[in-house]
N, C-alpha and C positions, 0 to 999 in steps of 0.2 A: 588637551586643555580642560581645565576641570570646570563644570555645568555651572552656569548661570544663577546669582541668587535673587528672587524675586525680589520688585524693590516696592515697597506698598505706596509709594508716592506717582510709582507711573503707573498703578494698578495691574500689576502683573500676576497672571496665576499662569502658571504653564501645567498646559495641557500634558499629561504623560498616558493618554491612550492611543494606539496605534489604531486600530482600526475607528474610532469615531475622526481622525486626522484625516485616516484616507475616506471617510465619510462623505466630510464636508470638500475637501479636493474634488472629491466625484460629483456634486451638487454644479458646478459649469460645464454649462454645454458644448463651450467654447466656439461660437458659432458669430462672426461678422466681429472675430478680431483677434488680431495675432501676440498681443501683449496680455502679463496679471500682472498686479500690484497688490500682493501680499503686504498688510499692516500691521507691523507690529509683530514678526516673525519669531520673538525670542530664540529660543534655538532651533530650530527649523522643524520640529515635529511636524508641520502642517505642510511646510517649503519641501521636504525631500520628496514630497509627493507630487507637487505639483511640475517640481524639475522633470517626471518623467511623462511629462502631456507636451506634444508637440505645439505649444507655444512659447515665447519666451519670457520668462518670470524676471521679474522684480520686485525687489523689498524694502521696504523702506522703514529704520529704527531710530529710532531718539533716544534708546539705551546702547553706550559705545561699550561695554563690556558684552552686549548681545552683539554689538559689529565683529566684536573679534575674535567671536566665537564663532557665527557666520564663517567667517572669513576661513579660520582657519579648519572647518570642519565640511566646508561645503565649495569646493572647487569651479564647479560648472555657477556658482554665482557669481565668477569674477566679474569685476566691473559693475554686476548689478544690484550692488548694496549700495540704495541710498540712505546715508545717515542724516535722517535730518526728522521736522515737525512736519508729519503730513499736513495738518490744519496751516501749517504759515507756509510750503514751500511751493514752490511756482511746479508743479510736472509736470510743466509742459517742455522745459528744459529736458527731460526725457525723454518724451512723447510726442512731442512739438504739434499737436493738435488731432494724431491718430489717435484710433479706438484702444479701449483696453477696458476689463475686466478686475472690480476691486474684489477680495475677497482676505480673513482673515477672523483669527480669534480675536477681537476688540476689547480693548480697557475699557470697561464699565463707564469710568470716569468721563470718556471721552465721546463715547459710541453714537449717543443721538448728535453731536456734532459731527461725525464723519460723515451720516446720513444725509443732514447739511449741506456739506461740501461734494457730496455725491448730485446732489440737486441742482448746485450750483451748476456743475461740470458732466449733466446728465447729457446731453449732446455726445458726448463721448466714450461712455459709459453704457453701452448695451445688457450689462449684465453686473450683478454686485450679490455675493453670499458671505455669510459670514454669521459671527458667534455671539451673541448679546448676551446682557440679565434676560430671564425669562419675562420678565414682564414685558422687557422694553420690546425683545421679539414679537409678542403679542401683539403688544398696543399696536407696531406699524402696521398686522395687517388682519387687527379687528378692522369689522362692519360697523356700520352706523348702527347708533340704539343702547349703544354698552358705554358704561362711566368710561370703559377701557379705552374708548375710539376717541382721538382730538387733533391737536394738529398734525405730528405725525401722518398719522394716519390718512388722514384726506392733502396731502402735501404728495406723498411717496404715490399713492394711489390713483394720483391724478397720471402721474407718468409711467409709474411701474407697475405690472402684474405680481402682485406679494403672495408668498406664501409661506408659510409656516411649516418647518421641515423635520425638526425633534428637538426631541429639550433632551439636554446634557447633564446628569445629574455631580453633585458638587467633588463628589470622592477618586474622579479620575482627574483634578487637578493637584499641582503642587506652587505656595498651597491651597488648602480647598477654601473655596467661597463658601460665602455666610448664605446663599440662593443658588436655586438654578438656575442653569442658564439654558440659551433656546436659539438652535441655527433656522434661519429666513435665505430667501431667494429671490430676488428682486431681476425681473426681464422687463427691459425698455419696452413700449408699447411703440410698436414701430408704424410707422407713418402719423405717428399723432402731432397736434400742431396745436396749442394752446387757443382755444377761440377769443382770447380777453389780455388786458393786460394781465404781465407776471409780476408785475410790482404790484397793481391793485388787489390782485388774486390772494396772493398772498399774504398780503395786509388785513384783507377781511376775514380770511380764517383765520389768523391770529389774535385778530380782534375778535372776533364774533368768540373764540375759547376761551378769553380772558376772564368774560364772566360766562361762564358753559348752563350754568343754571336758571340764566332770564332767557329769555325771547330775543331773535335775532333784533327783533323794535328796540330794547334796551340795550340790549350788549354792543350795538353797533352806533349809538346813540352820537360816538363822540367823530363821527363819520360825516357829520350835517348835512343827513338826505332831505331830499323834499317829504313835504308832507304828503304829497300822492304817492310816491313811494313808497313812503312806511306803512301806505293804506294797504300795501300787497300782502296775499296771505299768506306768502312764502316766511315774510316777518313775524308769524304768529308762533314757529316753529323754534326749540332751541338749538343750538348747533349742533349738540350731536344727531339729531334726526335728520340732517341731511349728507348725503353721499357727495364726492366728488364731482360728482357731473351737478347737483344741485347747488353747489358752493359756487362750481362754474358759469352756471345759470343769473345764480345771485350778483355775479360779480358784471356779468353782463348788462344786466338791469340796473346794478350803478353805475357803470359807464355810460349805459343810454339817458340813463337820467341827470349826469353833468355835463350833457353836450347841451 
């Protein structure tokens, strides 16, 4: 069957380097779970590699001319090509609530939303690698203090150990990106347990980056804390000067203060 044509709408670039493929295959540890889910496989440069790791692989594509190239080029994935929109489809029809491992070259387009959906369904998820823009690898697993670091960053970091693993440069794609790009590693932080709410949690670091430039006192303004509250000096500070566990903190201190 003749090769896949990149389609610029699902932001496709296929990877045609073998050894940065089996690179990023080699980045799971594969420890505390027996399934992957491979995003966005176009033609399996990344997948033949991962078929040979004693777990069992799946894929999942919203390009059906990559389905049936899949299909007909890769044997051992019978049954396990789902053709559908990761961001809209239930996996747990899959999965039906076991562990499993994402990993994958990502569309640009789409990538800080899989992250997302990674967050959403982190309970199950012990382990997630995979291939961004360079930047956007960065930003999840800058530190506080850098324009770089926002919500991302203190979102993923709250639950996951990140790290930044290489950057991929543009000319072993087909075809080549207009940027580099940058493989990351995300390990579940195991026995952690959120101390606050995750809907509050969450709401304040988005809020508080909304405006990243004032004072947690103004950016969170639209929050209607008490005014003992806003008297704390943790509000003196702009978002990005605080880490995870200080965001956690913060988020603490609003919920003690609407009881």
């Amino acid at each position: 069957m003749e090769k896949v044509k990149a389609k610029k709408h699902l932001g496709q670039h296929f990877l045609n380097d073998e050894s940065i493929a089996k690179d990023i295959a080699d980045t799971l540890s594969l420890k505390g779970y027996d399934n992957i889910l491979e995003i966005g496989p176009g033609m399996g440069v990344l997948t033949k590699y991962l078929l040979e790791k004693p777990t069992t692989t799946y894929v999942i594509e919203i390009d059906t001319e990559s389905v049936d190239y899949l299909n007909a080029n890769y044997s051992k994935l019978h049954d396990h090509i789902i053709s559908k929109d990761f961001l809209k489809y239930d996996i747990n029809e899959i999965f039906e609530g076991k562990q499993f491992a994402i990993i994958g070259n990502f569309p640009y387009n789409i990538s800080t939303q899989i992250v997302f959906r990674t967050l959403e369904m982190r309970n199950q998820i012990p382990e997630f690698s995979g291939m961004f823009q360079k930047e956007v690898a960065e930003r999840i697993c800058e530190k506080k203090g850098t324009k770089a670091y926002g919500i991302l960053s203190v979102l993923v970091q709250a639950f996951y150990e990140a790290e930044y693993l290489f950057t991929v440069h543009e000319h072993v794609f087909n075809p080549p990106p207009k940027v580099k790009s940058g493989v990351l590693r995300l390990r579940r932080k195991e026995n952690f347990t959120l101390p606050c709410s995750e809907k509050l949690f969450f709401t304040v670091v988005k809020t508080g980056f909304q405006q990243r430039r004032k004072t947690l006192r103004n950016s969170l303004k639209s929050m209607n804390l008490s005014d003992s509250l806003r008297e704390d000096t943790i509000f003196d500070l702009r978002p990005e000067q605080l880490d995870y566990q200080q965001f956690i903190e913060l988020t603490q201190k609003i919920e003690a203060d609407a009881v």
